[in-house]
N, C-alpha and C positions, 0 to 999 in steps of 0.2 A: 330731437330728430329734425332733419332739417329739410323745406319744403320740397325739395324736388322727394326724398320719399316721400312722404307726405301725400303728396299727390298723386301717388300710383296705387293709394291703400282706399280700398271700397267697404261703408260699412254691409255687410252683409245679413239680411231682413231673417228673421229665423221662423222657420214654420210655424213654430208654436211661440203665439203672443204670449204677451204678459198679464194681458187680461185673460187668456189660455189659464196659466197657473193661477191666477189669480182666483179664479172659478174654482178650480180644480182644489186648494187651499183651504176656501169657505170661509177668505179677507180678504183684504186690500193690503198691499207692501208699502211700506214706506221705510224712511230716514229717520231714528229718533235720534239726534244730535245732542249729547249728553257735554255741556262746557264750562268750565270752571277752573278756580286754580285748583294745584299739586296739593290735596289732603281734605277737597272741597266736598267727595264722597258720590264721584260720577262713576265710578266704576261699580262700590258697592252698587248703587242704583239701578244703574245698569243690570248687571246681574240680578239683582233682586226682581225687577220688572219680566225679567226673562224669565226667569223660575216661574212668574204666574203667568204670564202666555204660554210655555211650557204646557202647565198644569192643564191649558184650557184647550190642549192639542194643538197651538198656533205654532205656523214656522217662523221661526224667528234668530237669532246669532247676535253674539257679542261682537264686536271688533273694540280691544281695548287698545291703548295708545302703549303700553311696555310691551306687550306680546305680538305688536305690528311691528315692533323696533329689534324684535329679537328674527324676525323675518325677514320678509317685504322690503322693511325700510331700513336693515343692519345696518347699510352704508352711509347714513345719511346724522349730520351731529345737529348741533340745538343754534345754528348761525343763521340769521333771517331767511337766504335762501332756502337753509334745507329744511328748516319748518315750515316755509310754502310750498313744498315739495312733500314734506309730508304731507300736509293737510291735500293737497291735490291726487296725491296718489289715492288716500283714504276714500276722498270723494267720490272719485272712479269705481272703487272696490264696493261701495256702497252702493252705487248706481247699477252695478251687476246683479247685487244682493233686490233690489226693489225691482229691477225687471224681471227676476227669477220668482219672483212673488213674496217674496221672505220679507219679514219685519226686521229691520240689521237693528242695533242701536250701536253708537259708537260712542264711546268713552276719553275725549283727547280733551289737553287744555284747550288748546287750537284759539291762542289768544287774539287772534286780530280776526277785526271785523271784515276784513276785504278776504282773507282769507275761508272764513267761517260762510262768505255771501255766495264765491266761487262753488263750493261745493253743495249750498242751497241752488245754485241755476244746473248746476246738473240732472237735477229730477222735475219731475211737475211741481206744479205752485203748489198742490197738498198734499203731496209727498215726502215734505221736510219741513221736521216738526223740531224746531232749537230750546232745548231744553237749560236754561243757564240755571247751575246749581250754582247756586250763591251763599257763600259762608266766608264772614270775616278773616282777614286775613291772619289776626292773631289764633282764631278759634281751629284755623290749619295749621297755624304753627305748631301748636298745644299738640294737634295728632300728631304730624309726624312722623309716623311709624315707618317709613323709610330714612329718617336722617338728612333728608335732603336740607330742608330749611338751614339748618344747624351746620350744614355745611357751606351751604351759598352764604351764610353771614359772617362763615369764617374767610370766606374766598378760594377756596376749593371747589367749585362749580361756579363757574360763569353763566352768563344770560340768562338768568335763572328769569323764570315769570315771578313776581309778583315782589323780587329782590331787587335782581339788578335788569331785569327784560320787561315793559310794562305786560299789565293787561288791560285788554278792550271789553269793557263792559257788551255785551250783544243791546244792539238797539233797539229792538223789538221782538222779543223772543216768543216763540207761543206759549212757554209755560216758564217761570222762576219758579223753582224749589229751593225755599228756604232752610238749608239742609241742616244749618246753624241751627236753628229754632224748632227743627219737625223731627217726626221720629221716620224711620226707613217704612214702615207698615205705610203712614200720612203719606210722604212719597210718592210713595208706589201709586194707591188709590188714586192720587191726582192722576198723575199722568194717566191708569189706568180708564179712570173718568172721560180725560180729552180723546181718548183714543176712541170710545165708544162713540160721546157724541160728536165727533169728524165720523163715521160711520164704516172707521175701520177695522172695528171689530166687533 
């Protein structure tokens, strides 16, 4: 969009705050930022974490990275712009979700750090919470259950993360889950644990 619109667009303050829902809720909303490579086990996680705020009446929403792509972000392929594009879009969508009062958690590789930083400065300082799920690259391989590895090695998908596209380790993440070494229940309690004592739930 280019400055001169730009310049004639007002954000517009909404009656009801975010500490409004937030009340109204009975938590606090945040970003829980799920990153890892393709097979690392951020979506199960994801969803699983979900299931138990569910359970405990909390609002909260998945935003997974295939099912943003089958939407949202259809137009957009895996070439360094349009994975900064993704990731920016998501960030936005998630900054809607924590001002609505909602717990979002999103589920992307969202390999680079300057990218992953961007959409930490769009919320409060503890409102995003970088969850790097970390599991061996072989130990993804071995899942697999999409094909994908297996096909980035044959050269049938390009820029592949963790093939032929680096990944960025996150530098300071609030929580690594050893997804390699832990079981999905271990997981969950962690995170579930941080969330409590940050005092938002």
């Amino acid at each position: 969009m280019s400055k001169e619109l730009t310049a004639n667009i007002v954000w517009h303050a909404t009656t009801v705050t975010k500490e409004d829902r937030q009340k109204r809720a009975g938590h606090k909303s945040c970003v829980i930022w799920f990153t890892g490579l393709s097979g690392a086990g951020k979506s199960t996680l994801a969803n699983a974490v979900e299931h138990e705020l569910h359970q405990r009446g909390l609002s909260s929403y998945v935003l997974d990275g295939d099912n943003i792509r089958h939407g949202l972000n259809r137009g957009l392929g895996f070439g360094a712009e349009d994975r900064k594009e993704n990731i920016r879009r998501i960030g936005e969508v998630a900054k809607l979700f924590v001002d609505a009062g909602v717990i979002v958690l999103t589920a992307f590789i969202s390999p680079f750090q300057e990218d992953r930083d961007l959409a930490r400065s769009l919320v409060e300082k503890d409102e995003f919470i970088e969850v790097y799920v970390k599991c061996p690259l072989e130990e993804c391989e071995r899942r697999d259950v999409k094909g994908l590895y297996g096909k980035a090695r044959a050269g049938e998908i390009g820029q592949f993360t963790g093939i032929s596209s680096p990944y960025e380790e996150p530098v300071a993440p609030e929580l690594v889950i050893e997804s390699g070494k832990w079981s999905v229940e271990q997981s969950v309690q962690t995170v579930l644990d941080y969330l409590q004592q940050k005092g938002i739930i």
